[in-house]
N, C-alpha and C positions, 0 to 999 in steps of 0.2 A: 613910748610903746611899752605896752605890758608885758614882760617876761614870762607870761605861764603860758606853760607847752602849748602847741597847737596841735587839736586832737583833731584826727584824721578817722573815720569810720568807714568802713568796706561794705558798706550798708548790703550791696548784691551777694556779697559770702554769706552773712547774718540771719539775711531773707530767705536762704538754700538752708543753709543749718539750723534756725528756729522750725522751717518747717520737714525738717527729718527727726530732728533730736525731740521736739515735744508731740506731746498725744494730739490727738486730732481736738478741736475744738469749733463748733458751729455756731451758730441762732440759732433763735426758734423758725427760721426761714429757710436753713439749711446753708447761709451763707460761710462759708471756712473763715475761721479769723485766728487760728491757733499761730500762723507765722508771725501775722501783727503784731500779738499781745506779747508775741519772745522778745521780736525785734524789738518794740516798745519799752517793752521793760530792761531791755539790755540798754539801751538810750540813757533811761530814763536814770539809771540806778549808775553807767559812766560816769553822766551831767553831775551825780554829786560828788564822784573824787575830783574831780579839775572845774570846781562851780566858777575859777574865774579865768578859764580859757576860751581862747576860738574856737569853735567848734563847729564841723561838716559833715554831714555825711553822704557819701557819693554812692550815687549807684549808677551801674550799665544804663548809657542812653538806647534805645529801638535801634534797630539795623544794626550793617556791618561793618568793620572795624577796616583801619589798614593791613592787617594781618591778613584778615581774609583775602584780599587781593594778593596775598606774597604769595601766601599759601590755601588753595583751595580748599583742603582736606581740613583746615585748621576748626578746633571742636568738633569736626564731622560726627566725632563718637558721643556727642552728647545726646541726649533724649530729649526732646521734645518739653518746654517746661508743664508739669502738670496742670491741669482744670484746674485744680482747689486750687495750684500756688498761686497762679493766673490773674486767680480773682483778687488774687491778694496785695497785688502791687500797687495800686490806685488810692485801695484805701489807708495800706503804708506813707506812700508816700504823701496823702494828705494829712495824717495823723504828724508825720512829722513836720510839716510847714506848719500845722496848729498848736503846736508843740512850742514855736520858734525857731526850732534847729535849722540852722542854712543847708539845703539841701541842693547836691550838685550832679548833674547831668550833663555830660557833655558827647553830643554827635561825633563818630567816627574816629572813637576810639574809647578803650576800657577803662572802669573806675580805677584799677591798678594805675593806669598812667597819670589821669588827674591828681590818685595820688600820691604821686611820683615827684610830678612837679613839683607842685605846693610844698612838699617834703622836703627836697633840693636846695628850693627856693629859699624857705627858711635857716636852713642849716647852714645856705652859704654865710646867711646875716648873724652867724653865733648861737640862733634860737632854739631852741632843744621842739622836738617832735616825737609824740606817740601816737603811734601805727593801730588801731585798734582791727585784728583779721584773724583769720583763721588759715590764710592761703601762706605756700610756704616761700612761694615766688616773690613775695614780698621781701624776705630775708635778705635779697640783694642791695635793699634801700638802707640799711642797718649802716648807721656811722657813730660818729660821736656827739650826733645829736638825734642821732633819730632808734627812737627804741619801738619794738613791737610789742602791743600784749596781746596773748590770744586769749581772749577771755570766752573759749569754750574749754583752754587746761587750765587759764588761770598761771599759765606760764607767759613768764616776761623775757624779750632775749633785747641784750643787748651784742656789743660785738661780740664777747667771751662767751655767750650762752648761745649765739648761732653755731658758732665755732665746735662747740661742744655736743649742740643739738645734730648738726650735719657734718660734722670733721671735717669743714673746712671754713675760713673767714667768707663774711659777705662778699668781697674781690674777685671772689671764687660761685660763689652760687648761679648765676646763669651759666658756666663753665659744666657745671656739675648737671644741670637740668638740662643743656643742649646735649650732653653724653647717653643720658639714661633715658631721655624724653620725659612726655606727661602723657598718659594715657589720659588723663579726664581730660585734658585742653587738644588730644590727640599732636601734643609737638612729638615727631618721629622719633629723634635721637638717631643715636647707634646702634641697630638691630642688634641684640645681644648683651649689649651692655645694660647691668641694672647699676640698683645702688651701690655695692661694694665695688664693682668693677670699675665705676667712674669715682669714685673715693678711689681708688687705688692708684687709679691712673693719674687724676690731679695733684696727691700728695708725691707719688713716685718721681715725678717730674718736676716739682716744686713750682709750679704755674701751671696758667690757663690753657685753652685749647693750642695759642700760637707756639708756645714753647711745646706741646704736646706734639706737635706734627713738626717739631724741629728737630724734634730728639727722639724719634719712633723709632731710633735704634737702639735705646735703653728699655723700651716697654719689652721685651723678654726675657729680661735678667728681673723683672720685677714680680714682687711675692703674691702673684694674682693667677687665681686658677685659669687655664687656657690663654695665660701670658705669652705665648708662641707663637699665635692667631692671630693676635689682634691688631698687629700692625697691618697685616694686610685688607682686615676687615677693618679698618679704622682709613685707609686710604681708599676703599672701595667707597666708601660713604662720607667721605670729607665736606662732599657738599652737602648734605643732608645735617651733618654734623653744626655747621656754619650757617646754616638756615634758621634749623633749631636753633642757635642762640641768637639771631634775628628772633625769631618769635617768642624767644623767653624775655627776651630782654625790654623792660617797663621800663618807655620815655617819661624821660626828666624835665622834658625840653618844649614842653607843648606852650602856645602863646593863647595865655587865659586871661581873662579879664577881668581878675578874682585879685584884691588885696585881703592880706591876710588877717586887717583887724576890721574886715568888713565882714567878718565869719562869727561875729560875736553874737550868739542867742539874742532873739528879740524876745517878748512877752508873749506868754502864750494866747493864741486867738483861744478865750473863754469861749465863746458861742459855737465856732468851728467846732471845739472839743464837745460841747454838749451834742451838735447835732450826729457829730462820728462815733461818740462813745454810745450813744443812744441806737445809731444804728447796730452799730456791732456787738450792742449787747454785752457791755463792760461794765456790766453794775455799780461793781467796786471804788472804779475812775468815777464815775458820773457821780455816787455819792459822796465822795470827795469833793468834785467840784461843785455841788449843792451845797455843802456843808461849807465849805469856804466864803461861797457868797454870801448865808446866813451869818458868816461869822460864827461859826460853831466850834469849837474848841479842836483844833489840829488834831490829827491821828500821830501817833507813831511814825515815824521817818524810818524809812526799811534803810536794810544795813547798805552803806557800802559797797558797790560793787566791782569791787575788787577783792580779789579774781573773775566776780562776776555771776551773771544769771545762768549763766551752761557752764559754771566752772566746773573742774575736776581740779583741786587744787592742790596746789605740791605738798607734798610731805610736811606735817608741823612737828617741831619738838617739843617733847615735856616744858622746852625752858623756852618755847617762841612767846612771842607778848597776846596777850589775850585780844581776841575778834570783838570790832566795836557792837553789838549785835542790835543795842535797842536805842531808841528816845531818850531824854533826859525826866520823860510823865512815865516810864517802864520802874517799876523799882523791881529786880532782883536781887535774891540774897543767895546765898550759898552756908549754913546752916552747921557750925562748929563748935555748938557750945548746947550745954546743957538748960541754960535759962530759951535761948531763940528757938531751940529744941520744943519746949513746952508750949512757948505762944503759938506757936503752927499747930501744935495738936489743940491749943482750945479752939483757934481758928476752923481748924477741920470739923472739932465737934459740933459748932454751931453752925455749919455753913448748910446751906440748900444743897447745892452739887459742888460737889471735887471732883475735878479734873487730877489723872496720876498718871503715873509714868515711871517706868523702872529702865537702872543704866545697869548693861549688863557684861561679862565677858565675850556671851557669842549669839547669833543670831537663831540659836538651835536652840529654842524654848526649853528640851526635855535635858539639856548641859551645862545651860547658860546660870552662871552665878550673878548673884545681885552686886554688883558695885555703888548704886544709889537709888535713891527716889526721891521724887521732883512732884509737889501739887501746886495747885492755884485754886482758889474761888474767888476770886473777881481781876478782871480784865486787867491785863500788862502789870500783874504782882505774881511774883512765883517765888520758889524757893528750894533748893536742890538741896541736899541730905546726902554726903558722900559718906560711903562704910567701909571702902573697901579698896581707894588705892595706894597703890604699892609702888610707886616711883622714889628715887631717890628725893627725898628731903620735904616730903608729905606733911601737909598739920597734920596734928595728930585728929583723929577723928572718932566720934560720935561710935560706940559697940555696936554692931552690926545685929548681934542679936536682940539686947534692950531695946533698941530701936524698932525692930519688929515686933518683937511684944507690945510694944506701946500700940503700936499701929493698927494691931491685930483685932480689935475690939473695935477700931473703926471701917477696917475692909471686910470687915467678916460680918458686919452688919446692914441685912437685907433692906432695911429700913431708909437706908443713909444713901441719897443716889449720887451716880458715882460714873462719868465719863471718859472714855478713853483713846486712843489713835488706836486701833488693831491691839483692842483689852484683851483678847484672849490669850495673845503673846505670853503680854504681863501675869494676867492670871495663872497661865503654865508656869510661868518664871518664879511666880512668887509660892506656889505648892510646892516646887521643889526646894523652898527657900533654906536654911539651916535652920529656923526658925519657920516653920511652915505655916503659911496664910492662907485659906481658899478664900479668892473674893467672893464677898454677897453682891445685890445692888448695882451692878452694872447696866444704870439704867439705857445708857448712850454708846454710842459709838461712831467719832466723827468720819471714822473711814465708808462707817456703814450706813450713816448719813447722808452723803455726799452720794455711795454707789445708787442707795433708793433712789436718792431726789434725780439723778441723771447718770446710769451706768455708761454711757459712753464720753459722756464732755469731758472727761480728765481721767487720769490714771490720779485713782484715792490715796498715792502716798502724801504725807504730812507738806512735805515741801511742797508737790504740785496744788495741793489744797488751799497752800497759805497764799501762794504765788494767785490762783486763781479768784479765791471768794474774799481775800481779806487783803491783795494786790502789796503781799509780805514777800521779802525774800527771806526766809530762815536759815540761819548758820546751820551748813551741811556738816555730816560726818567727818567727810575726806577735809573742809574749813579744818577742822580741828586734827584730826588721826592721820593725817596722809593717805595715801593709800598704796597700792600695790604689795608687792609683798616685804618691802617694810611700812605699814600700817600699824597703829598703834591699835591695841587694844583701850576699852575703857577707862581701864584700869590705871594705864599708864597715860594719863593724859592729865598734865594735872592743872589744877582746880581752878588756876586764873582762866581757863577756855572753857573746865566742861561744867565748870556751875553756868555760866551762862546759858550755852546749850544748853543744858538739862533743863533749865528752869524755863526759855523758851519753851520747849518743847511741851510741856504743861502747862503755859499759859497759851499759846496759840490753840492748844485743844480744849480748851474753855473757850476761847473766843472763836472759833471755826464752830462748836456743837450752839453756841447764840446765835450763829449767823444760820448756818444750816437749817435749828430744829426751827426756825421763825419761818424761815420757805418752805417746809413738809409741810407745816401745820396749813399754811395756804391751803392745802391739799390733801384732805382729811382723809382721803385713799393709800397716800403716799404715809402719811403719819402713823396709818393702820400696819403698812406691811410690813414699817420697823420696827413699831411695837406687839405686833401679834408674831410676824416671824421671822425675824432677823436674831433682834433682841435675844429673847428667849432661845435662840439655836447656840447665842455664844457661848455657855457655858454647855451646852451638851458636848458639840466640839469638842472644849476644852479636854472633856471627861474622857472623848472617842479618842482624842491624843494622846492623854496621858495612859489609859489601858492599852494600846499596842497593841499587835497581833505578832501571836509566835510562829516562828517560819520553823522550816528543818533546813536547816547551813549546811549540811553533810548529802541533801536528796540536791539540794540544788547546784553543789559540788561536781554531784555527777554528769548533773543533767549537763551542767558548761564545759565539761569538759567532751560529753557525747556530742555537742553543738560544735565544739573544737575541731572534733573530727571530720563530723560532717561538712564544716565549713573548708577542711584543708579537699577534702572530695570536691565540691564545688570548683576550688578555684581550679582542681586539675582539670575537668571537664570544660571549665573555659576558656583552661591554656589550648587543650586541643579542637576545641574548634575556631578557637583564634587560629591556631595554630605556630603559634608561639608563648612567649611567657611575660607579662606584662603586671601592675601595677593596678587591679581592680578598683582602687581609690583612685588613682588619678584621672581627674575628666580628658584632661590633654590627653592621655595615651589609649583612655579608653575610647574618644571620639576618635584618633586616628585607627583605631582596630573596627570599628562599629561603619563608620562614614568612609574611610578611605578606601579599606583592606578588604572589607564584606561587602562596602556597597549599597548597605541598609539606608533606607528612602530618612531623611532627613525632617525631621517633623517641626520643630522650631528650634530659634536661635538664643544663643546668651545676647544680654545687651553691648558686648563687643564686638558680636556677629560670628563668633562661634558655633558651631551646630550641638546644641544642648545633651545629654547625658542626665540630665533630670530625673527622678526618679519616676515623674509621669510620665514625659516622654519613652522611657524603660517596658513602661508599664502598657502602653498603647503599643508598642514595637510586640511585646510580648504577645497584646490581644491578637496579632497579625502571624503570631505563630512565628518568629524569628526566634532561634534556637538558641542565643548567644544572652538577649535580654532575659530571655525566661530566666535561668541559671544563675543573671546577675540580677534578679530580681529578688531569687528562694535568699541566693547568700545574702544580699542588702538586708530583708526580711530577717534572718538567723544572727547575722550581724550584729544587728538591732536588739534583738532581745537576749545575747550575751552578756552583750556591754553594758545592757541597763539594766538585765534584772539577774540573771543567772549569778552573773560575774561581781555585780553591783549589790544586792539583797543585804548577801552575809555582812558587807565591810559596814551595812547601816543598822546594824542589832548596836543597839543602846548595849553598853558594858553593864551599866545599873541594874537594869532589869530585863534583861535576857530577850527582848523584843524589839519590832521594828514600829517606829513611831512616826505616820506620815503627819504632814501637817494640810489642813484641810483652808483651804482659800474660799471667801463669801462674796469678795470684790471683785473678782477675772473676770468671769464669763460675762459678756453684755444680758443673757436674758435668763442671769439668776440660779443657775447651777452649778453644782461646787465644784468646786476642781480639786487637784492635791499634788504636793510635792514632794519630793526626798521621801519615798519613791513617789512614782505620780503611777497611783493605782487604775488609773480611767485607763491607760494605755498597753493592759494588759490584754492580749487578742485573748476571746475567750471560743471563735471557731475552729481554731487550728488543735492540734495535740499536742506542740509545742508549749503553745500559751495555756492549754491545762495542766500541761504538768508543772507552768511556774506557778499553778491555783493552788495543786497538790500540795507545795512545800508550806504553802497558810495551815496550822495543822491545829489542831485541837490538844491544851494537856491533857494530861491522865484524868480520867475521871470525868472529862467536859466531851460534850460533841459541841460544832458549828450548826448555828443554824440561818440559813437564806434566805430570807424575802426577798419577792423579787415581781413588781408589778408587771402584770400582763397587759402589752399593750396599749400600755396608758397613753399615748399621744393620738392614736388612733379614736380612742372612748374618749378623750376631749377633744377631737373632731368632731366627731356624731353629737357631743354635747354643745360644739361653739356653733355649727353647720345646721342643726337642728335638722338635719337630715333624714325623714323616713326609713329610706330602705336601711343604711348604719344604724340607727338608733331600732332599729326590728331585728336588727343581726345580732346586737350586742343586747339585747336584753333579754332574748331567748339562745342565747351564750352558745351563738353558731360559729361556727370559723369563718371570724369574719375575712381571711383569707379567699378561704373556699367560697364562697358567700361571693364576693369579689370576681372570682372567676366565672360563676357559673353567667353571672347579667353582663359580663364582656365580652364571654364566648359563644354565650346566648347556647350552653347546657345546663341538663340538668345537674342538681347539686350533687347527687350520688356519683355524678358520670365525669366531676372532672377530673380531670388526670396532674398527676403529680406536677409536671412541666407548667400545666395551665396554672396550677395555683404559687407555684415559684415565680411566673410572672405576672398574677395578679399581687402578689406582695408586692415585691418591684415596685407596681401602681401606686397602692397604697400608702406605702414608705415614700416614694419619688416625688408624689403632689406634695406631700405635709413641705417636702424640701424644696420645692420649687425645677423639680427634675423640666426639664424641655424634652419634646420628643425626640431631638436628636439624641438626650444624655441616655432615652428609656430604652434607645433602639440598641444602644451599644450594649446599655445591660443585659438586656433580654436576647440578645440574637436574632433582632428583625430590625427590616429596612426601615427608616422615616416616615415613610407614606402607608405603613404597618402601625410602623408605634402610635402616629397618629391618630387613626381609624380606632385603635385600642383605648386609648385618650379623648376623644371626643364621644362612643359608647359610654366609657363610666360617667359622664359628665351628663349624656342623655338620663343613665339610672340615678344617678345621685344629683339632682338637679339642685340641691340644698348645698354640694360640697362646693358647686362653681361658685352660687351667689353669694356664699362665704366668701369664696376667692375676691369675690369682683369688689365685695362690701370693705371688706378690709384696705384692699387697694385703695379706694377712693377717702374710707376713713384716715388711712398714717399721710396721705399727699394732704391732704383738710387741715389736719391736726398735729404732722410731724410727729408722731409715737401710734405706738400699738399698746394694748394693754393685758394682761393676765388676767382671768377670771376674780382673782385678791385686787385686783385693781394695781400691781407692779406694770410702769409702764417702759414702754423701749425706745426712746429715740432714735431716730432715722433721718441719722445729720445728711446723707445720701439721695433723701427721695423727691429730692428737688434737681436734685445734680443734672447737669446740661450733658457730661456725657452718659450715653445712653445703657453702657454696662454697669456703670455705677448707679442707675439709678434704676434699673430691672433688678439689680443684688438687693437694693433697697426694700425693691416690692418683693421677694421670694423671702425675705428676711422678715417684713411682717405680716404671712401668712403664715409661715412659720413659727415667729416666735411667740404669740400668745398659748401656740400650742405645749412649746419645750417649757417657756418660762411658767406656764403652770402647770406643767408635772414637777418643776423643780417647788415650787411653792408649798405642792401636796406631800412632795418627798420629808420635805420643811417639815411641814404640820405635822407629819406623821412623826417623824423623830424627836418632833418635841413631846408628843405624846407618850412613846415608848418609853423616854428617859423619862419621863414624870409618872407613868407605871412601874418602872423599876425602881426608880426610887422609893417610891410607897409601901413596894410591895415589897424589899427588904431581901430579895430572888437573889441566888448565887447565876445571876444573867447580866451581861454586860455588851454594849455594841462596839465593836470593834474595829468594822469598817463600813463605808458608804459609798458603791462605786453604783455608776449609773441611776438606775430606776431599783436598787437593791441593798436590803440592809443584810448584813451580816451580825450573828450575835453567838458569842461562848457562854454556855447554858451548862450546867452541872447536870449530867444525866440522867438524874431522877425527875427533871423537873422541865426537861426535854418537851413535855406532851403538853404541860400547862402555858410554858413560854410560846410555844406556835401558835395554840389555838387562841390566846390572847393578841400577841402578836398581827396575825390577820386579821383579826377584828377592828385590832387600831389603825392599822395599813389603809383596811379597805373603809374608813371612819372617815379620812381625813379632810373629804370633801365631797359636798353633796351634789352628784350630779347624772344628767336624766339616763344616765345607763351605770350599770354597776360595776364597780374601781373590784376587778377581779388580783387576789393575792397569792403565786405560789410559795411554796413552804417547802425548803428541801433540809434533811439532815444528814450531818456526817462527820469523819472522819477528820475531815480536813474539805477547804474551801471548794474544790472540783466536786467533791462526791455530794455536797450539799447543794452547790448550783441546781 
């Protein structure tokens, strides 16, 4: 019999965790397969630490269990498994029988207990067992042979490490979970008792439940808060207590008819795998197994998985042994000497594209010092260049600044193209360098590759990328630095881990922008919208970061603490009509003041069945005129914009250079518009007084005003343009209000005669279709009933008969063709619009009526900004852009030069795209960012 472990997989945990932990992932069919490709690849990358163990993996059989007969209620609290996950089981569980893996199901009772058994079973024969789960209930199976790894922390427990994990031995854990229950499996417990309080009581007593109700006359001399109590609340519930561990407790004992070395992987069904990979859409896999039948020369063997494909892995030291990370066809090098030095720069000189990458101290481009840099030009060869750490007992390494000098002549030349994961980081990174590079020639970008060719299939960070298009798992951060807050910096991480890493990190970004730009080019649209406007935006960016905007630290001082005030006023108002004093954060206390105490009608529940305190729900109480929500709605509201801008602003001024440096995101938004973070400028209310005067403290130096562009209406005019709609396209080219215009054909008055109210709810209109409003959402806005909003709704559809057959066209084209497209030709997938449930698949259809319209204002916002920077730059102007929020640029302009930069300005604004009504521009100047609005 073969001694290597028998690995156990919790395949039904895997299946719930791939499909929470990873991005959504579809076909071009709409069918979900993001949990498959986790689970798969968690499988997949297992099978190579234990290549010559048994191996299972068990999942939940259909139906119900013996528990559910103990206990009625048991999981009652669960939800329903989702549609997308749904879909997902079938073709998991065939992907694994094609695989070879022994896959185990067993009727009328849970994967825990099969792997309970089997686990037992072995242990009693001497044989050592690992647990692969994520569930903590497992921890009770923990002996001297059987270890668990969760390989979503990448933590392994054996006896000592449950011990230390839950402060108490495996002996003890069903002990510990019958005390406290499981809300997710709905085991009761002890009403009251949590974790510390059943820790207290198991260690206090030095045994399980039976010594615990032996000795309940020591539980009040014990060091646990409400120790006084709880015997009597521990006898009131003894049976409830003893049940729970009945339903904690995973049988050892079930009769299978499973030998243990009948679990040994068979040979993968090839053909199965062709025809599952093919359906699901696994590129990657299928080229793989093509190339293998060809006999084509093997890929790269992804690392190890261990800690795994969802690890968070434990803390590494300076002195832990280095991450196996590549093949033995990989050559990295890591770059310490003067001669190997040289060969990478002739290398670099002759090469077509370099792919680069910089290691840095912090993720804040405008602070972050360089520790290394890492290229490649050609596949699975890289070479990492460390400058800069400072660990005990470091090579000595390579001058940090000669090295950049060297370099400088290559990154600073336009000529030399040059690829990057999120270049624009790097290129902030490396202008603040001690040696300062501005990159040229940044002709790629694999992040922004990836977002073109499909903004929603993946989240574009490096790892999801590699995992996705090139079926890699890449050595994470946390693999090498640990994490939490002792995390290692770059710096301290040394060289036997982060030249690997590093040098990974710039050959996978050579090999990801081959794999990528060969799929845009398919697509000579998609090819256009990186190189006309993606491209070209990243060093504008770059520029709009590094310039900053100056705030006043001292107006917005005041303003948090005026907010201060008025927030301690709030809460007294809501003490007194609670009519007591309570905890406005807390949901529990504020639902029992709102539901119990007032009596307020109950509008939806949490998914525990709690009656919600949501900020909607708040919000809908409010519309109904309840006195209580209004109040916690203003303070939620004021709250909110303390903590993040008032309170928050000052502490993010750069020390360096006296301003606040957001960082601007190309990759978020599914349909192409930019976002921003630290601060995240988009979420500044600019209706209130509040949210101007946080506009106020953006100010202008001595000698500069602001000045704002700011398109008018533009998702409206690319309606009328996409709608080819008469009466819109008559309104906006004789530059009517298209508002008022709106009202008069719905209310069927004339133009001079509508009244203010009328044209407040034809905007509503206007605004509401672009978004897919329903006439229930219009009735609430406007202040009329359904069979109102209605009649309002099917009127404008009578006058604008161009805007429905928009509607109906596009519908029928994203269900045909799965995506919508942008006037530039950016398109959107709509992994959704096939979906069998019926909300998910109407969000689909509102989403691409919608989004060709947002995603090409963001396009033209695009064009425009690359214009202006490439005017400014020419033209040599003491003018700079600053910031970019919504449909509107901002720019610091030296005041003589005030009158030139506007009227150019709008010229370029309204330049950026040609279309049958005209891209109208306003122009404000000032002070500071409000008075310019």
């Amino acid at each position: 019999m073969s001694q290597a472990p028998l690995v156990l997989v919790d395949g039904s945990s895997y299946l719930y965790r791939a499909f929470h932990a990873l991005p959504p992932l579809a076909t071009s069919k709409g069918q979900q397969t993001g949990a498959v490709k986790g689970v798969l690849n968690m499988l997949k990358s297992l099978r190579k630490q234990y290549p010559d163990s048994p191996f299972a993996v068990v999942f939940d059989a259909k139906g119900g269990t013996f528990r559910d007969a103990m206990f009625a209620e048991y999981k009652a609290n669960r939800p329903p498994m989702p549609e997308e996950l749904r879909g997902q089981v079938e073709p998991l569980h065939a992907s694994v029988r094609a695989l070879g893996y022994p896959l185990l199901c067993v009727e009328g009772v849970e994967a825990d207990d099969v792997i309970g058994t089997l686990a037992r079973q072995c242990a009693a024969q001497g044989r050592d067992v690992v647990i692969s789960t994520g569930d903590k209930d497992m921890a009770q199976l923990v002996c001297q042979h059987v270890t668990l790894v969760n390989t979503m922390t990448g933590s392994v427990y054996d006896i000592e490490g449950v011990r230390q994990k839950f402060g108490v031995g495996p002996e003890l854990i069903i002990d510990y979970l019958a005390l406290m229950g499981d809300k997710v499996d709905n085991i009761p417990g002890v009403p009251g008792v949590g974790e510390k309080t059943a820790l207290g009581l198991l260690v206090g007593v030095g045994g399980g439940l039976d010594v615990l109700y032996a000795n309940l006359d020591k539980v009040p001399e014990l060091p646990i808060r409400g120790a006084k109590t709880l015997p009597a609340k521990l006898i009131e519930h003894k049976d409830m207590a003893y049940l729970s561990y009945q339903l904690a407790t995973i049988k050892i004992d079930l009769e299978l008819d499973i030998a243990v070395d009948d679990l040994h992987p068979g040979e993968p069904d090839r053909e199965a795998l062709v025809a599952l990979y093919s359906e699901l859409e696994f590129r990657g896999w299928l080229d793989e197994l093509q190339r293998q039948a060809g006999k084509a020369p093997a890929k790269a063997a992804l690392r190890p998985a261990a800690p795994g494909l969802f690890d968070e892995a434990a803390p590494a030291s300076a002195d832990a042994p280095a991450v196996e990370s590549v093949a033995t066809d990989t050559a990295y090098e890591t770059v310490l000497d003067q001669q190997r030095f040289d060969a990478w720069l002739e290398k670099l000189r002759v090469a077509e594209v370099i792919a680069f990458d910089t290691e840095t101290t912090s993720l804040d481009p405008q602070q972050a010092q360089v520790v290394g840099v890492s290229f490649s030009v050609s596949p699975h060869e890289a070479a990492y260049v460390p400058l800069a750490h400072s660990y005990m007992g470091v090579p000595e390494q390579l001058d940090r600044d000669a090295v950049l000098a060297a370099l400088r002549p290559i990154l600073e030349d336009p000529a030399k193209a040059k690829v990057g994961q999120h270049a624009k980081y790097d290129m902030n990174v490396l202008a603040h360098a001690s040696t300062p590079i501005m990159v040229q020639g940044v002709a790629f970008d694999t992040m922004l590759e990836s977002y073109v060719l499909d903004s929603t299939a993946t989240r574009h960070d490096m790892d999801s990328l590699a995992l996705r298009y090139l079926d890699h798992g890449t050595i994470r951060f946390e693999d090498i630095a640990g994490k939490g807050a002792k995390q290692l910096t770059f710096d301290q991480i040394a060289l036997e881990q982060a030249g690997p890493y590093a040098a990974e990190d710039a050959d996978i970004t050579l090999r990801l922008h081959q794999t990528l730009w060969a799929r845009l080019q398919e697509t000579p649209t998609l090819a256009r919208v990186l190189q006309e406007i993606e491209m070209p935006l990243v060093p504008v960016l770059a520029r709009i970061e590094r310039q900053g905007a100056l705030v006043d630290a001292k107006l917005l001082g005041q303003h948090s603490v005026e907010l201060g005030e008025r927030l301690v006023e709030l809460e007294r108002q809501a003490f007194a009509i609670a009519g007591e004093e309570f905890n406005l954060g807390s949901p529990k206390q504020l639902g029992a003041i709102l539901y119990e105490k007032l009596g307020l009608p109950v509008i939806s529940k949490t998914a525990t069945g709690q009656a919600s305190t949501a900020e909607a729900v708040l919000a809908e109480l409010a519309e109904q005129d309840y006195e209580l929500p209004k109040v916690l709605m203003q303070y939620r509201s004021l709250s909110k914009l303390k903590s993040t801008y008032t309170d928050r602003l000052p502490e993010q001024i750069n020390p360096r250079t006296g301003r606040i440096h957001t960082s601007y995101h190309q990759a978020v938004t599914a349909t192409g518009r930019l976002s921003s973070s630290d601060p995240n400028l988009q979420n500044i209310p600019i209706r209130t007084a509040e949210g101007r005067r946080i506009r106020q403290a953006f100010i202008a130096p001595a000698g500069y005003k602001l000045v704002a562009a700011d398109y008018s209406q533009i998702e409206l005019r690319i309606m009328a343009h996409l709608a080819q709609d008469e009466g819109l396209l008559d309104a906006f080219r004789h530059d009517r209000d298209v508002h008022r215009a709106t009202a008069a054909e719905v209310f069927g008055v004339e133009l001079d005669a509508v009244s203010g109210d009328q044209r407040r709810s034809a905007k509503a209109i206007n605004f509401g279709l672009i978004y897919g409003m329903s006439a229930f959402g219009l009735a609430k806005q406007i202040g009329v009933d359904r069979k109102q909003s209605q009649a309002y709704i099917d009127r404008y559809f009578a006058r604008y008969p161009g805007v429905l057959a928009y509607m109906e066209r596009t519908r029928e084209q994203a269900a045909a063709q799965g995506y919508v497209e942008t006037l530039f030709g950016r398109r959107l997938y709509l992994p959704d619009i096939h979906a069998k449930n019926p909300s998910l698949r109407k969000g689909a259809e509102r989403t691409a009526i919608n989004a060709p319209m947002q995603g090409t204002a963001a396009d033209i916002m695009k064009r425009a900004m690359v214009a202006v920077d490439s005017w400014l730059t020419r033209s040599g102007l003491d003018a700079k852009v600053i910031l970019q929020v919504h449909d509107e640029l901002v720019l610091e302009v030296r005041e003589d030069r005030v009158a030139e930069v506007s009227a150019e300005l709008k010229r370029l604004m309204s330049a950026a795209a040609e279309l049958d009504v005209p891209l109208l521009v306003d122009v404000g100047v000032g002070d500071n960012w409000d008075e310019a609005h």
